[in-house]
N, C-alpha and C positions, 0 to 999 in steps of 0.2 A: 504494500500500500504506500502512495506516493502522500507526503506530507506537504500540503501543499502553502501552508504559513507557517512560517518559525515565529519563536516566542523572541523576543530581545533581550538583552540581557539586563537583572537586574538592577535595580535602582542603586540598590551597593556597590555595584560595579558599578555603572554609571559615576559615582560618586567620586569612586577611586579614579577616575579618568579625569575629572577635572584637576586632580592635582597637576599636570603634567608641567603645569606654567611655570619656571624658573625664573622669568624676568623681573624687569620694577614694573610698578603701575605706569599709566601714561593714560593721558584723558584718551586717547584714540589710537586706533592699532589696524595695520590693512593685515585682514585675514585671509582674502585671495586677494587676488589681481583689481583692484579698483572698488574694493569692497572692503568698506571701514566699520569698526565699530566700535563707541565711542561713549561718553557719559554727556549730560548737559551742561558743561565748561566746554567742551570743543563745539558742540551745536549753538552756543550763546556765542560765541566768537568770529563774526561774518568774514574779519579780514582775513584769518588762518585757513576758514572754510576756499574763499578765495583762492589762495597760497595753494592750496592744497585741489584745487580744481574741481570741487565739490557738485554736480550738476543735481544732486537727488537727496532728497533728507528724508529717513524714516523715521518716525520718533515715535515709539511704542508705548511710551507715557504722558501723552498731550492730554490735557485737562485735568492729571492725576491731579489731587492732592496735595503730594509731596513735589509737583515737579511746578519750574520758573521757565521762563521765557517761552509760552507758548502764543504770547503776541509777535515775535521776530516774524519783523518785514524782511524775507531773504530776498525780495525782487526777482524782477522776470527770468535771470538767468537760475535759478534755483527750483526745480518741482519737488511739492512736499504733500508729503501723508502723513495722518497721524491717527495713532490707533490709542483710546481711553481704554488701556489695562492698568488692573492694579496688580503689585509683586506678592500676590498671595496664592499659597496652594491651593485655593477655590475658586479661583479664578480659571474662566475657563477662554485660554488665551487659542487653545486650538482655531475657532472660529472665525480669525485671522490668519490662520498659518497661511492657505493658498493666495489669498488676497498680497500678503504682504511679501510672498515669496515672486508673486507676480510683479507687485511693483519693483523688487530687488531685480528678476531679471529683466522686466523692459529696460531700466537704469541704466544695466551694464551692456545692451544691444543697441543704444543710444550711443551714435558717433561722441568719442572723447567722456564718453559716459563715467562717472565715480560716484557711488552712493556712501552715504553714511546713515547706520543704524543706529538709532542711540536710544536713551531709557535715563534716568538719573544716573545710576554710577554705568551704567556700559554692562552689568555684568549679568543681569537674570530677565527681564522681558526681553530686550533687542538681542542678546544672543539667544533664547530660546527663537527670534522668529529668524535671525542668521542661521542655526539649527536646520531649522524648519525648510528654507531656502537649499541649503546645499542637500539636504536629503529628495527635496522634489525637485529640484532641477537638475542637481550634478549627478545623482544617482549612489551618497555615501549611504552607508547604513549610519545610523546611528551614535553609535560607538567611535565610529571613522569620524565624523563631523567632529564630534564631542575634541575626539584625540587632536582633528586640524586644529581647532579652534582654540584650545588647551595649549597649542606650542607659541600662539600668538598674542591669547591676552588672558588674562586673568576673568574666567566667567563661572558662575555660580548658579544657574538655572534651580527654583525651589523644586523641592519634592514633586508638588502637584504639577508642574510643568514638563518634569523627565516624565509623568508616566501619561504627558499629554502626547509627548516626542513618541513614546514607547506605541502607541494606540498607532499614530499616523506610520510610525517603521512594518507595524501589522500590516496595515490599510495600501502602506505602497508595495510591502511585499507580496499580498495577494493579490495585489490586480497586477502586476510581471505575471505574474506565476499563472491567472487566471487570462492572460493575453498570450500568453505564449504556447499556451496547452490548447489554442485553440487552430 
């Protein structure tokens, strides 16, 4: 009998993977090729956005709460989305994942394209929806995203959001598996 969705791997391992990061902190970090992620000190800072050739801002925490500057005029040269999550394991941030992974790659299929993902500190909504991103477009599992993303910045996805990650690793492994069997 052919098994046709694997489970991912637990939340504890999951956990253990985030440690991978040796670095210092740094408000913003490119974790692929033109794909930053970042806290709101580098999103509050137009001229660095600038500098840095910034065409696309995801901001995973616009109207939270806790989070400033969600009135920045970035002007016509900047497209921006902003998704109202909160950093709580109850929160049910899935229901952005394709949306936001959509907007991450039209960004980067935009001539001279650079996106930055960011959240207050950089490290638990916008890397769960950068997560999310490189498992539905690049094709990582899981684990693989968790491991890239872990060499490059410091990120810390809560509980409830790895086993939001874990649900969709399900969901994109069964439909491979449910498209190719056909």
């Amino acid at each position: 009998m052919i098994k046709l969705c694997r489970d991912p791997p637990p939340v504890q391992e999951l956990e253990a993977l985030l440690q991978n990061y040796k670095g210092k902190a740094h408000h913003v970090d490119e974790v692929i090729p033109n794909l930053y992620l970042g806290d709101a000190v580098i999103a509050s800072d137009k001229k660095k956005l600038k500098k840095m050739g910034i065409t696309h801002i995801l901001n995973a925490a616009h109207a939270s709460w806790e989070s400033t500057g969600d009135g920045i005029d970035y002007g016509p040269d900047i497209q921006y989305y902003g998704i109202t999550a909160e950093d709580c394991p109850e929160f049910n941030i899935s229901v952005y994942f394709r949306r936001a992974a959509q907007f991450i790659h039209e960004a980067l299929n935009t001539p001279s394209g650079k996106v930055l993902v960011h959240c207050v500190m950089g490290k638990s909504r916008s890397a769960t929806l950068v997560l999310a991103y490189l498992m539905i477009y690049q094709g990582f599992s899981l684990a693989a995203a968790i491991q890239h993303v872990s060499e490059h910045r410091c990120i810390a996805p809560n509980r409830g959001f790895l086993q939001q990650l874990q649900q969709l690793e399900m969901e994109l492994h069964c439909m491979f598996w449910r498209c190719s069997m056909l």
